[in-house]
mmCIF file as Biopython writes it, N, C-alpha, C and O atoms, coordinates in Angstrom:
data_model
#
loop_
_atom_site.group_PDB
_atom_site.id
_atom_site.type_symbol
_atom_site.label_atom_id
_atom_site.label_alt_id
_atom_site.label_comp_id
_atom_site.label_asym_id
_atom_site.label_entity_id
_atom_site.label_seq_id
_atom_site.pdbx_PDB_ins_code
_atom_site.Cartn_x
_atom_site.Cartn_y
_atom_site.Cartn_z
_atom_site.occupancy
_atom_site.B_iso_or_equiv
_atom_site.auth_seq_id
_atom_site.auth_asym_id
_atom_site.pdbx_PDB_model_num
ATOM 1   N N  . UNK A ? 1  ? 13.186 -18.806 29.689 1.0 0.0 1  A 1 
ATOM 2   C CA . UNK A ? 1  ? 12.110 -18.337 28.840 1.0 0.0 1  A 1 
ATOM 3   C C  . UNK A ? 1  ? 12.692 -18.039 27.464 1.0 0.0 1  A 1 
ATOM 4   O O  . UNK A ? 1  ? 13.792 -17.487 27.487 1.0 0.0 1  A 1 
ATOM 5   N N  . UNK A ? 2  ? 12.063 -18.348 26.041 1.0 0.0 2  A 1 
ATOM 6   C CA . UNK A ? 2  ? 12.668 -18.294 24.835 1.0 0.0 2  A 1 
ATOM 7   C C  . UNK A ? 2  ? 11.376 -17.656 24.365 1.0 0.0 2  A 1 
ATOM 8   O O  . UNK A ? 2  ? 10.262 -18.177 24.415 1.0 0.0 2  A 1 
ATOM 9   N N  . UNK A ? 3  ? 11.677 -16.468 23.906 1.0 0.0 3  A 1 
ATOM 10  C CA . UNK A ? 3  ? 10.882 -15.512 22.819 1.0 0.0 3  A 1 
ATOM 11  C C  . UNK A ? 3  ? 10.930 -15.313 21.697 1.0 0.0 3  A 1 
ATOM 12  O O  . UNK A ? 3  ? 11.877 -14.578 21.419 1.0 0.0 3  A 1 
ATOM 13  N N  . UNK A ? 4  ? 10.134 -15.731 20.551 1.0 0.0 4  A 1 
ATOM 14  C CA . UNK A ? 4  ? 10.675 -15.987 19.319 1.0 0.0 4  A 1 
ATOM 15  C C  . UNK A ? 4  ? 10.350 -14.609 18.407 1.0 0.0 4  A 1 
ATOM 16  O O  . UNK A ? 4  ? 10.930 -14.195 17.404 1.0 0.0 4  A 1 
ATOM 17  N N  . UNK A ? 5  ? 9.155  -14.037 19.171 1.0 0.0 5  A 1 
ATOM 18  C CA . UNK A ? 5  ? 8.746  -13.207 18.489 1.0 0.0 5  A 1 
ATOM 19  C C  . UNK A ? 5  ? 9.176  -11.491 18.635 1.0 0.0 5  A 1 
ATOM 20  O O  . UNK A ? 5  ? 8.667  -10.523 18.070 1.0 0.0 5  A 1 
ATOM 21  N N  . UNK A ? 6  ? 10.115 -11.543 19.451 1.0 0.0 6  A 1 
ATOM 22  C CA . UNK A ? 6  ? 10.758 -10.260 20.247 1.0 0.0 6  A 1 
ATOM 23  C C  . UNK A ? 6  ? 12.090 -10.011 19.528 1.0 0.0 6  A 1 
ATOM 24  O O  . UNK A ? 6  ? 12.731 -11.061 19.526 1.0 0.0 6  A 1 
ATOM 25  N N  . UNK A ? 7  ? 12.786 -8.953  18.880 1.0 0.0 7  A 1 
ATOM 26  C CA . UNK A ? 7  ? 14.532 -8.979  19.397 1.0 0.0 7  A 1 
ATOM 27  C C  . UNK A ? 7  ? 14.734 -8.450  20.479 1.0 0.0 7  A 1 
ATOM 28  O O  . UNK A ? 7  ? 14.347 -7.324  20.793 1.0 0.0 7  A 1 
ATOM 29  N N  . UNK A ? 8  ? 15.379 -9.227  21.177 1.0 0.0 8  A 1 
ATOM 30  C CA . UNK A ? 8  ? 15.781 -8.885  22.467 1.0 0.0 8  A 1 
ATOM 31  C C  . UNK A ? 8  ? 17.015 -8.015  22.675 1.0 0.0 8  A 1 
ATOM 32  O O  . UNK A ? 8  ? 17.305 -7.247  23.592 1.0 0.0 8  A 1 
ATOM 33  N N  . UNK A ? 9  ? 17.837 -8.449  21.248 1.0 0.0 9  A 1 
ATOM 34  C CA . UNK A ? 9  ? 19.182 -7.357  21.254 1.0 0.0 9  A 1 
ATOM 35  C C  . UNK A ? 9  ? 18.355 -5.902  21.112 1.0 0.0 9  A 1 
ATOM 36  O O  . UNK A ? 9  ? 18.476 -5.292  22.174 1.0 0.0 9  A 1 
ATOM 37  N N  . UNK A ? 10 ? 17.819 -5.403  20.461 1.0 0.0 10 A 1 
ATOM 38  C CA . UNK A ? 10 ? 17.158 -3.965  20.330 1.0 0.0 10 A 1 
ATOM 39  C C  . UNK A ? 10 ? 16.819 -3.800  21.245 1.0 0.0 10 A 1 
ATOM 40  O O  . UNK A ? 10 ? 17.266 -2.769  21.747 1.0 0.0 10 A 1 
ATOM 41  N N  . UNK A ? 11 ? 15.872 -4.589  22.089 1.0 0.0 11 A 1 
ATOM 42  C CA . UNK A ? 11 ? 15.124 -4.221  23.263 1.0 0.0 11 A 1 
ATOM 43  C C  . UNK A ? 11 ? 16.317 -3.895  24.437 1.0 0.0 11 A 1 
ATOM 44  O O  . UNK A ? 11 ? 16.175 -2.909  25.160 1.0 0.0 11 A 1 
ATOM 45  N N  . UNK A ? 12 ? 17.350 -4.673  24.561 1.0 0.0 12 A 1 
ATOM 46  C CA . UNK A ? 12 ? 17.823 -4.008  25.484 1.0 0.0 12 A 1 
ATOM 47  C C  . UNK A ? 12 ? 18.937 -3.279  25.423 1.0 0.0 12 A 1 
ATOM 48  O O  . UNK A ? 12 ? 19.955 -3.248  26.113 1.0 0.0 12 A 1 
ATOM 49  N N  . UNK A ? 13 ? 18.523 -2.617  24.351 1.0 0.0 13 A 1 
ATOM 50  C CA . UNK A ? 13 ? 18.930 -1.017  24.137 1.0 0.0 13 A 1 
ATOM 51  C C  . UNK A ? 13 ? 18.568 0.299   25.191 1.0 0.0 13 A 1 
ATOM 52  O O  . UNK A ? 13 ? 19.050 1.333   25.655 1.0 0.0 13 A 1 
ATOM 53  N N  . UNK A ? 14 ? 17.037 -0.774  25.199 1.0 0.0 14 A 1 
ATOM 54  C CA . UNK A ? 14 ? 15.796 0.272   26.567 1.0 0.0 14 A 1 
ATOM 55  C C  . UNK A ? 14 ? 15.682 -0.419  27.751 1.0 0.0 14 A 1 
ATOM 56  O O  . UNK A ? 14 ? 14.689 -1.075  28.068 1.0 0.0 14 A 1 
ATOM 57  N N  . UNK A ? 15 ? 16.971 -0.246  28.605 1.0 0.0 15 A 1 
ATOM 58  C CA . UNK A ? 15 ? 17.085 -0.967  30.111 1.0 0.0 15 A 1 
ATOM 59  C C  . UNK A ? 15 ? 15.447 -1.352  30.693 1.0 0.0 15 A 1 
ATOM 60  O O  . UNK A ? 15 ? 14.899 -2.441  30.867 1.0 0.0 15 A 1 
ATOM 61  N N  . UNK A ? 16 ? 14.935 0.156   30.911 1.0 0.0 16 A 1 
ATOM 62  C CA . UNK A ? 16 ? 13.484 0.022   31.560 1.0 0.0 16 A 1 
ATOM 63  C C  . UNK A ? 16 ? 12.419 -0.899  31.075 1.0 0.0 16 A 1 
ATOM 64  O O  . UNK A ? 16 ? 11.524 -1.574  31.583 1.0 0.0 16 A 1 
ATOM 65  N N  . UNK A ? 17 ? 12.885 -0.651  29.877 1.0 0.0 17 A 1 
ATOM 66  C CA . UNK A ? 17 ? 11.604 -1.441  28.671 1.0 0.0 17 A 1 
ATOM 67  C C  . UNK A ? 17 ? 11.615 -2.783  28.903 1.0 0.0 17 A 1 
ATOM 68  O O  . UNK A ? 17 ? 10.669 -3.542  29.114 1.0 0.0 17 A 1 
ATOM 69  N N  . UNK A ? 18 ? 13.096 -3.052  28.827 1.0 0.0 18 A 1 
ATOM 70  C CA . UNK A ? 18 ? 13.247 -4.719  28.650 1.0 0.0 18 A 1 
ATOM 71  C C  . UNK A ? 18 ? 12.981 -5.336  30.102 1.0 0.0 18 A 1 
ATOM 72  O O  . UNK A ? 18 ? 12.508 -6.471  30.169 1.0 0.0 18 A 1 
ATOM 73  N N  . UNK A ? 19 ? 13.242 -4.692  31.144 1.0 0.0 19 A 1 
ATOM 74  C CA . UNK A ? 19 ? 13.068 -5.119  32.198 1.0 0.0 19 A 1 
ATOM 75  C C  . UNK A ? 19 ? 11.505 -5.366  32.670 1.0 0.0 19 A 1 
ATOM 76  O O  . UNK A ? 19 ? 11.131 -6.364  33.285 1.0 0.0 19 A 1 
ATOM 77  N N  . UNK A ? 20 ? 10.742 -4.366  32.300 1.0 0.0 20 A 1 
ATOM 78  C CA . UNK A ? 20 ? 9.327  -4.853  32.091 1.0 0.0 20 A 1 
ATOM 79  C C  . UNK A ? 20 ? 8.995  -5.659  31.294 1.0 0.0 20 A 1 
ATOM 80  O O  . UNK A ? 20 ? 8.211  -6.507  31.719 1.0 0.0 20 A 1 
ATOM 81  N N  . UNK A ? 21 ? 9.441  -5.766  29.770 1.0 0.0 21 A 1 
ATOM 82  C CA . UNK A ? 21 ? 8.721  -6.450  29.425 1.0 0.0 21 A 1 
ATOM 83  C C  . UNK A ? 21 ? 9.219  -8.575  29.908 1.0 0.0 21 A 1 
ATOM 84  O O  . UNK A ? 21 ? 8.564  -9.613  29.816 1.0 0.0 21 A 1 
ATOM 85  N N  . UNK A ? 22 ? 10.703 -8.252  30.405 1.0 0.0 22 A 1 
ATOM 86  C CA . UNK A ? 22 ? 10.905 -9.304  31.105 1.0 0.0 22 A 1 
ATOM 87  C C  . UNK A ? 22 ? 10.401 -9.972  32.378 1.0 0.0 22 A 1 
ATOM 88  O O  . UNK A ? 22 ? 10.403 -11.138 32.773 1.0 0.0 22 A 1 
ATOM 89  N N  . UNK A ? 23 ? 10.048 -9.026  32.788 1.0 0.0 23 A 1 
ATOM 90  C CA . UNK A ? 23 ? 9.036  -9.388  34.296 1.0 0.0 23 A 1 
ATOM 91  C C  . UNK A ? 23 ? 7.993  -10.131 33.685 1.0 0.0 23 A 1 
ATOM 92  O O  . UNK A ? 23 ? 7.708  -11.293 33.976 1.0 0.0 23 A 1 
ATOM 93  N N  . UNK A ? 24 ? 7.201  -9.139  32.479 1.0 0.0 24 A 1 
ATOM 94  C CA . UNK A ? 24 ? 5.806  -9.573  32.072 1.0 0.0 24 A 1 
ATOM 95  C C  . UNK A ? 24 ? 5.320  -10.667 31.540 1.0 0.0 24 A 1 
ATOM 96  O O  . UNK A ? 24 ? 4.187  -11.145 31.580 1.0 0.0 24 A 1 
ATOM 97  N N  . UNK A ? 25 ? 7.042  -11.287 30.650 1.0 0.0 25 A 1 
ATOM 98  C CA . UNK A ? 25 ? 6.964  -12.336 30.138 1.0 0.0 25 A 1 
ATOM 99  C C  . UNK A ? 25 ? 7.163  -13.583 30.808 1.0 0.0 25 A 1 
ATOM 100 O O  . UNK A ? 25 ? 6.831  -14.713 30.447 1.0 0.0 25 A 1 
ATOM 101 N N  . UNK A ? 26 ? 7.905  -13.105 32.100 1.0 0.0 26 A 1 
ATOM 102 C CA . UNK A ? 26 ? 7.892  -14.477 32.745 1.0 0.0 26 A 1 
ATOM 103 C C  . UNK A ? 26 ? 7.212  -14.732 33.641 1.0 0.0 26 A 1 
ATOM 104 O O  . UNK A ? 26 ? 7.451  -15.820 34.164 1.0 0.0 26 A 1 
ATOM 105 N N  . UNK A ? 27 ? 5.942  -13.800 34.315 1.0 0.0 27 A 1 
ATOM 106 C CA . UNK A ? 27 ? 4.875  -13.455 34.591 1.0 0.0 27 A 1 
ATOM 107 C C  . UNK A ? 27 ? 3.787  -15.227 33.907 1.0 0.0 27 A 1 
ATOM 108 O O  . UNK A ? 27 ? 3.391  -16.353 34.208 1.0 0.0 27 A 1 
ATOM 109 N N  . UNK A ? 28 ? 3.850  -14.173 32.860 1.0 0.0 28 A 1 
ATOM 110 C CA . UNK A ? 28 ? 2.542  -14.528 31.948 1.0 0.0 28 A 1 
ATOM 111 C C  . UNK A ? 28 ? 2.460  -16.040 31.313 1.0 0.0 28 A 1 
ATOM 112 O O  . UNK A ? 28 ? 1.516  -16.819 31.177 1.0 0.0 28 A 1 
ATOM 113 N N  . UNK A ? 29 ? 4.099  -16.134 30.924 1.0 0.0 29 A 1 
ATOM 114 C CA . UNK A ? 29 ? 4.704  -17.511 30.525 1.0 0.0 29 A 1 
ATOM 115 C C  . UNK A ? 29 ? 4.904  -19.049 30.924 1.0 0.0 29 A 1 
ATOM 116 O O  . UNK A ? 29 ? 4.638  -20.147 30.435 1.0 0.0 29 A 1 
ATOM 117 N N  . UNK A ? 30 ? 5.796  -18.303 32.604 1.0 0.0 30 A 1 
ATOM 118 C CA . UNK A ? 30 ? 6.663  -19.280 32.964 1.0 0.0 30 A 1 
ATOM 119 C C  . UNK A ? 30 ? 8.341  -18.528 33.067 1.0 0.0 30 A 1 
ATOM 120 O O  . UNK A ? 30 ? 8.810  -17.451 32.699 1.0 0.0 30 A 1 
ATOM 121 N N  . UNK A ? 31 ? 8.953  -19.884 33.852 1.0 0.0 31 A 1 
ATOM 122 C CA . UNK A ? 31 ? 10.303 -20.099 33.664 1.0 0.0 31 A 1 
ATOM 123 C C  . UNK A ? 31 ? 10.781 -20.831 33.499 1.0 0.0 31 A 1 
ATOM 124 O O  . UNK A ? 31 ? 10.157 -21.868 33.723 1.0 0.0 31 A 1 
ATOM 125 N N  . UNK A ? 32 ? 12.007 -20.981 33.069 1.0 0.0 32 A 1 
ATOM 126 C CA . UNK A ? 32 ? 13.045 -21.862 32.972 1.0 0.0 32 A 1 
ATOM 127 C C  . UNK A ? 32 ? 13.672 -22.465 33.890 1.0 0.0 32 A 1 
ATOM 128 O O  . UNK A ? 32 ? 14.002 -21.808 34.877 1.0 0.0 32 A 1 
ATOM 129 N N  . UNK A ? 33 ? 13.945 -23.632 33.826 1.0 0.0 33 A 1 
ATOM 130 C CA . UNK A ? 33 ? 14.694 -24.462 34.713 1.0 0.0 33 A 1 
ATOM 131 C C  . UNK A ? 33 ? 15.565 -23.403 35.403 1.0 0.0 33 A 1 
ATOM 132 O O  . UNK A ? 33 ? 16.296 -22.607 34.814 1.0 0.0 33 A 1 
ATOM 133 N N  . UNK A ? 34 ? 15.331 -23.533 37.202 1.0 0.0 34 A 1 
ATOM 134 C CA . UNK A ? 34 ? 16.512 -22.549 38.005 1.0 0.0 34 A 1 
ATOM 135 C C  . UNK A ? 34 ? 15.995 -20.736 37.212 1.0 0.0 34 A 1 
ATOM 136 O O  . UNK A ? 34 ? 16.830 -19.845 37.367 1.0 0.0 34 A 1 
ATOM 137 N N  . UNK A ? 35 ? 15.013 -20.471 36.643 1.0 0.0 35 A 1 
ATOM 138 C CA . UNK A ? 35 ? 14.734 -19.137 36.458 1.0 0.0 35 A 1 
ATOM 139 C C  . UNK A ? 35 ? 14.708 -18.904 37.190 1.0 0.0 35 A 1 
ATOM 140 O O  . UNK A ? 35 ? 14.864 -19.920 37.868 1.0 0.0 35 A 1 
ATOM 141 N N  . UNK A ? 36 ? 14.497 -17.365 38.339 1.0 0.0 36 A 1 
ATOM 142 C CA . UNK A ? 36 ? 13.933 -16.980 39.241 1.0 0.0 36 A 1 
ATOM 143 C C  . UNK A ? 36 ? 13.699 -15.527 38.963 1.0 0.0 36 A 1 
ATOM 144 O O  . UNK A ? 36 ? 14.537 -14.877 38.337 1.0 0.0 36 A 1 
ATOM 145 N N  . UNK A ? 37 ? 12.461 -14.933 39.457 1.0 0.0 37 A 1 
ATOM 146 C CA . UNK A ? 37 ? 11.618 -13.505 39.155 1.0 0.0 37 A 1 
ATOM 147 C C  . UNK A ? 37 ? 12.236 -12.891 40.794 1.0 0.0 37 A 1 
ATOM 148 O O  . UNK A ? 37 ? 12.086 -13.302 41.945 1.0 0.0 37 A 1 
ATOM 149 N N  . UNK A ? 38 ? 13.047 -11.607 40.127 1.0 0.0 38 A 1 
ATOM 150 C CA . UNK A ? 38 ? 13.943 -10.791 41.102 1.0 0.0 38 A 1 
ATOM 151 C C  . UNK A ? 38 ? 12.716 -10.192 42.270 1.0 0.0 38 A 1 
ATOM 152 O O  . UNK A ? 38 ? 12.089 -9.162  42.024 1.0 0.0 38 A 1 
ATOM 153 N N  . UNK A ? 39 ? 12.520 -10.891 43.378 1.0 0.0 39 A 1 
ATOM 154 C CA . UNK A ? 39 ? 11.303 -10.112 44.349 1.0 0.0 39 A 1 
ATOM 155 C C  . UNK A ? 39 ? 11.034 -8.374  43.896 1.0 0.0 39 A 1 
ATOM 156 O O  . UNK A ? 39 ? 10.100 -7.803  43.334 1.0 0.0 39 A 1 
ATOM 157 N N  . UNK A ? 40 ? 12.611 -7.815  44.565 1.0 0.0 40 A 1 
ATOM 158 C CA . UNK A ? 40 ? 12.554 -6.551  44.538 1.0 0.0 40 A 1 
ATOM 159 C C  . UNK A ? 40 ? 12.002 -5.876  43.194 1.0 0.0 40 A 1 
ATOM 160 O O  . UNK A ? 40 ? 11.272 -4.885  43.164 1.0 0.0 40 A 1 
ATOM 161 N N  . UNK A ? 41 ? 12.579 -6.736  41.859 1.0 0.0 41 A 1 
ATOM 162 C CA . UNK A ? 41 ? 11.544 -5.670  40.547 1.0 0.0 41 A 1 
ATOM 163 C C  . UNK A ? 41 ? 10.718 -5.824  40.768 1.0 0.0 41 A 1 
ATOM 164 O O  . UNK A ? 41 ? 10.176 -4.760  41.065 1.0 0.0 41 A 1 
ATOM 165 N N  . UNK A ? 42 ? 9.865  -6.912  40.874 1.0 0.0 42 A 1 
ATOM 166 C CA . UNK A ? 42 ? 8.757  -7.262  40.704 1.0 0.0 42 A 1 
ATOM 167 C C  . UNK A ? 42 ? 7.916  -6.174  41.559 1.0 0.0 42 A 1 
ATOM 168 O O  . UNK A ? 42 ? 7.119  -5.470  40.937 1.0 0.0 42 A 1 
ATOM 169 N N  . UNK A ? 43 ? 8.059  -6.002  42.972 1.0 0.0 43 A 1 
ATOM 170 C CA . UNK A ? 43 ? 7.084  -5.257  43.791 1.0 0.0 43 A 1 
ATOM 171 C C  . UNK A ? 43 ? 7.630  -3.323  43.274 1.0 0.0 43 A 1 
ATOM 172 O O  . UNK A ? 43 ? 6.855  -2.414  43.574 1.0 0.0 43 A 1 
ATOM 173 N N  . UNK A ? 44 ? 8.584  -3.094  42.745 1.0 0.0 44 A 1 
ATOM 174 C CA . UNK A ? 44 ? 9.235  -2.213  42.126 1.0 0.0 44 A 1 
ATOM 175 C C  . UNK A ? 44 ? 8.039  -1.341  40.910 1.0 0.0 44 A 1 
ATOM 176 O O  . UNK A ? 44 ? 7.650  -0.188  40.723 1.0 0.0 44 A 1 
ATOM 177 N N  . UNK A ? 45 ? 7.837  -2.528  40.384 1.0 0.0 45 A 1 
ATOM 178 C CA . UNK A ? 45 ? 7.403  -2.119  39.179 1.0 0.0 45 A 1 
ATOM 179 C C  . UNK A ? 45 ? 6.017  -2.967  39.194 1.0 0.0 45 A 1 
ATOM 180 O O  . UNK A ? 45 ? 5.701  -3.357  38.070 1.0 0.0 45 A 1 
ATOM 181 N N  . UNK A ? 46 ? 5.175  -3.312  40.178 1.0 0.0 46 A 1 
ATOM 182 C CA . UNK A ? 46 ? 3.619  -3.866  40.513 1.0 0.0 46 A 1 
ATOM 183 C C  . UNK A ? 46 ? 2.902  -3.113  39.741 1.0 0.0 46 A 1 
ATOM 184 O O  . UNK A ? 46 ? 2.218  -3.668  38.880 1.0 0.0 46 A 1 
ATOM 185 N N  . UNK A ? 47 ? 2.890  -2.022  39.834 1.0 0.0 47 A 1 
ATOM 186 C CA . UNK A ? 47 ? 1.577  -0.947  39.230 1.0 0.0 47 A 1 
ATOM 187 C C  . UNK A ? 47 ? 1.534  -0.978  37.960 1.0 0.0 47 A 1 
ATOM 188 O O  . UNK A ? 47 ? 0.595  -0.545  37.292 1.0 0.0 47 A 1 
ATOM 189 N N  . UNK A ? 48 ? 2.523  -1.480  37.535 1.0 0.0 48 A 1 
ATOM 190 C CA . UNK A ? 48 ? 2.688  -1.426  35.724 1.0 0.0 48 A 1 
ATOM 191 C C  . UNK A ? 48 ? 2.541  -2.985  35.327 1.0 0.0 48 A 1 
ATOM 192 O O  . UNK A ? 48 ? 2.405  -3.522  34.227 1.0 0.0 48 A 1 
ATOM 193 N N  . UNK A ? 49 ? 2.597  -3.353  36.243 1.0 0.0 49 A 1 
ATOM 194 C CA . UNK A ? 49 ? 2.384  -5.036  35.923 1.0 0.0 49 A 1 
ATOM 195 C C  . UNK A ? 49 ? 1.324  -5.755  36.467 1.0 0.0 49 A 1 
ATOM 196 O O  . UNK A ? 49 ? 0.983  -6.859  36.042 1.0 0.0 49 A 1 
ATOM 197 N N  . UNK A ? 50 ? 0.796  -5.180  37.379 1.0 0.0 50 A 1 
ATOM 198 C CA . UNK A ? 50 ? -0.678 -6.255  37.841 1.0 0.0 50 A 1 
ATOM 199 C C  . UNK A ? 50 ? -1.929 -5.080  36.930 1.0 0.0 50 A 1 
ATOM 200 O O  . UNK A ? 50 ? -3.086 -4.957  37.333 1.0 0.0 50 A 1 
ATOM 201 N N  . UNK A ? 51 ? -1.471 -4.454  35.897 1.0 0.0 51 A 1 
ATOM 202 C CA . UNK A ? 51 ? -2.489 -3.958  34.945 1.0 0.0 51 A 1 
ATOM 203 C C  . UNK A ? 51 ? -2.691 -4.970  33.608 1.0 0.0 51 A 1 
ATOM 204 O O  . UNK A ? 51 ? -3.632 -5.176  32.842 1.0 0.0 51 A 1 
ATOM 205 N N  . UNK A ? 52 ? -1.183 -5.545  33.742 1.0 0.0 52 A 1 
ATOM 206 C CA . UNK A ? 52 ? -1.222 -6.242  32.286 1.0 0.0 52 A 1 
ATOM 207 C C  . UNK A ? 52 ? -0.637 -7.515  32.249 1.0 0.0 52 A 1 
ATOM 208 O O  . UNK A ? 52 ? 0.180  -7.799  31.373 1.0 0.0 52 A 1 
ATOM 209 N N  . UNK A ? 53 ? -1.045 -8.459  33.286 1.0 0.0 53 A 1 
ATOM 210 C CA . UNK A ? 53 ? -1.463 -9.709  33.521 1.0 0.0 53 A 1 
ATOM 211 C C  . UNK A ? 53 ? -2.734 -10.355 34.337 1.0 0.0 53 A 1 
ATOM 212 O O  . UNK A ? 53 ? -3.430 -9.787  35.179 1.0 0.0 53 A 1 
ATOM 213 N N  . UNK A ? 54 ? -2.845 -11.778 33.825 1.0 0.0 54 A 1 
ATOM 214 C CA . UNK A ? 54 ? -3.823 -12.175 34.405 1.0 0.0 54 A 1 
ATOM 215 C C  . UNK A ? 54 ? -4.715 -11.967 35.185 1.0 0.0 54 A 1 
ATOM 216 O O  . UNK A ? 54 ? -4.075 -12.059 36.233 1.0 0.0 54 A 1 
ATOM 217 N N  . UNK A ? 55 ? -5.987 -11.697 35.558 1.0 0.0 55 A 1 
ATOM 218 C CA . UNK A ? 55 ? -6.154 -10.946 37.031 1.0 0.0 55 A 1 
ATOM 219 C C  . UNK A ? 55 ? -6.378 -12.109 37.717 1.0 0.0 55 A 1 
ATOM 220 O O  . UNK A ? 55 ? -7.042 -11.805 38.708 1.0 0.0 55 A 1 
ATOM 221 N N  . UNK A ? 56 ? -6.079 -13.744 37.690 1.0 0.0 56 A 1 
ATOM 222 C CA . UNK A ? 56 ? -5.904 -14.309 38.501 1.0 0.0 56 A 1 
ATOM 223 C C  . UNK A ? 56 ? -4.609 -14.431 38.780 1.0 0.0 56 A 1 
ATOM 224 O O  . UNK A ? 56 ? -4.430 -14.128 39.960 1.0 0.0 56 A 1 
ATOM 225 N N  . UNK A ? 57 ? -3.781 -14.685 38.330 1.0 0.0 57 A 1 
ATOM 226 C CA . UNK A ? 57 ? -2.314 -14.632 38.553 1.0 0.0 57 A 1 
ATOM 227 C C  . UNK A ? 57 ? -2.007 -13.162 39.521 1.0 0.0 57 A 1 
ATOM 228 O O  . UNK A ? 57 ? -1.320 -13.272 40.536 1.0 0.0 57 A 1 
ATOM 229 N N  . UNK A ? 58 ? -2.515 -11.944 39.152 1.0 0.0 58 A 1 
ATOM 230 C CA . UNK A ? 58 ? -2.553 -11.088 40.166 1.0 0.0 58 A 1 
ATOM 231 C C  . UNK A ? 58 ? -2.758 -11.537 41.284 1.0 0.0 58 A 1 
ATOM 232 O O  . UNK A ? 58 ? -1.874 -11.720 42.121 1.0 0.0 58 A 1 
ATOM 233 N N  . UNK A ? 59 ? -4.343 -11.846 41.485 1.0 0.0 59 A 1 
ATOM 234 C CA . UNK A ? 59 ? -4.499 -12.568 43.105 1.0 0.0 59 A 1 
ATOM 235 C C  . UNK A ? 59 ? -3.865 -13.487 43.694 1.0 0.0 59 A 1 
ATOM 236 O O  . UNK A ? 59 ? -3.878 -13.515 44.925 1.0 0.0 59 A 1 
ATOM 237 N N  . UNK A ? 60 ? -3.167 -14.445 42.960 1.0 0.0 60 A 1 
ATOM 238 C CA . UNK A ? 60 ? -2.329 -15.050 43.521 1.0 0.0 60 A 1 
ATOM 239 C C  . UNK A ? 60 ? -0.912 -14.675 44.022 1.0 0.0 60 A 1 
ATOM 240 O O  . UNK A ? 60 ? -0.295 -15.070 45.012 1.0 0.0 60 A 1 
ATOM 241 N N  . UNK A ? 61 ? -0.545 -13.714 42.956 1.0 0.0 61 A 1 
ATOM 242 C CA . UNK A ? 61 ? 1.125  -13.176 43.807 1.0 0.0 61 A 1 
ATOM 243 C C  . UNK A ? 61 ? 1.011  -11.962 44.613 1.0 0.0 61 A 1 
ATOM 244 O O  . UNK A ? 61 ? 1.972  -11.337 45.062 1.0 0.0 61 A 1 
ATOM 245 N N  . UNK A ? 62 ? -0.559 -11.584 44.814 1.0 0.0 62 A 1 
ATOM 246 C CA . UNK A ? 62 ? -1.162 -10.770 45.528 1.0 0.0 62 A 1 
ATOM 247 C C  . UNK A ? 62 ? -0.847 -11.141 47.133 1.0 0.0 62 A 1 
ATOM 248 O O  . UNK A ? 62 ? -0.380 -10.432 48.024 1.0 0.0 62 A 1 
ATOM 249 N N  . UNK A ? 63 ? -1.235 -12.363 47.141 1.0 0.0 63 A 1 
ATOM 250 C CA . UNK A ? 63 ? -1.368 -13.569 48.011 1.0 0.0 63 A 1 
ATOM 251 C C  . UNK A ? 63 ? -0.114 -13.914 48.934 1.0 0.0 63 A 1 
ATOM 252 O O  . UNK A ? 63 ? 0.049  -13.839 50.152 1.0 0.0 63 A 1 
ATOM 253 N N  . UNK A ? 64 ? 0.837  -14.386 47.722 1.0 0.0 64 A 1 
ATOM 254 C CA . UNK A ? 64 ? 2.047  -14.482 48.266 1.0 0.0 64 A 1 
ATOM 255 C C  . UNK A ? 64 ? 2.982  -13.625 48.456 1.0 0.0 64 A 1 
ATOM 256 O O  . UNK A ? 64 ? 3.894  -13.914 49.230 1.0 0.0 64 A 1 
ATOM 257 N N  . UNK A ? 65 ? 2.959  -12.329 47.764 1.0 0.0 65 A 1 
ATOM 258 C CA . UNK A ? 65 ? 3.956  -11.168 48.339 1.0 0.0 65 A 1 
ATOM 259 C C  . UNK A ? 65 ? 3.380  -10.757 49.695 1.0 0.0 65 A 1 
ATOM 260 O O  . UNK A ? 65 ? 4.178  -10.576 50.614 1.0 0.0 65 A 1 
ATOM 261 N N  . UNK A ? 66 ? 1.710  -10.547 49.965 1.0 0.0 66 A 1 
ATOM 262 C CA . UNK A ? 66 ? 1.577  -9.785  50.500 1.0 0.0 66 A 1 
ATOM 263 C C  . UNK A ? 66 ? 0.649  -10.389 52.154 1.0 0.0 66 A 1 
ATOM 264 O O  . UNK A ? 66 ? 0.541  -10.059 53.335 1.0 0.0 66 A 1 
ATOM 265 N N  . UNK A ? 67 ? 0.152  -11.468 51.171 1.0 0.0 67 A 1 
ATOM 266 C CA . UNK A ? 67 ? 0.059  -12.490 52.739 1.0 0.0 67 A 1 
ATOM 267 C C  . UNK A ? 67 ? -1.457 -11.773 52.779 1.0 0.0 67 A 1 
ATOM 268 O O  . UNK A ? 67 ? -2.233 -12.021 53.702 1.0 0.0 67 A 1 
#
């Protein structure tokens, strides 16, 4: 994932911050060739993140985390 509009050096100044907003972006985006979205953050940090993506993309990893 390439963000043009972010510094990412500042941001991860704020461990927590960047880590959300890295979930969110590759969420919302996509990935990169061989990316992969860490299971454990992801269900870690759900409540802060199925507020501020898609609400179909919600139902779908709704779907597949949770069957």
């Amino acid at each position: 994932m390439k963000n043009w509009s972010v510094d990412e050096k500042f941001l991860k100044r704020f461990p927590q911050k960047y880590e959300l907003w890295k979930l969110e972006q590759m969420l919302s985006y996509g990935l990169d060739d061989g990316e992969r979205v860490n299971k454990k953050n992801l269900l870690k940090n759900w409540s802060f993140l199925s507020s501020r993506i898609d609400p179909n993309r919600v139902e779908f990893l709704r779907f597949i985390l949770w069957q």
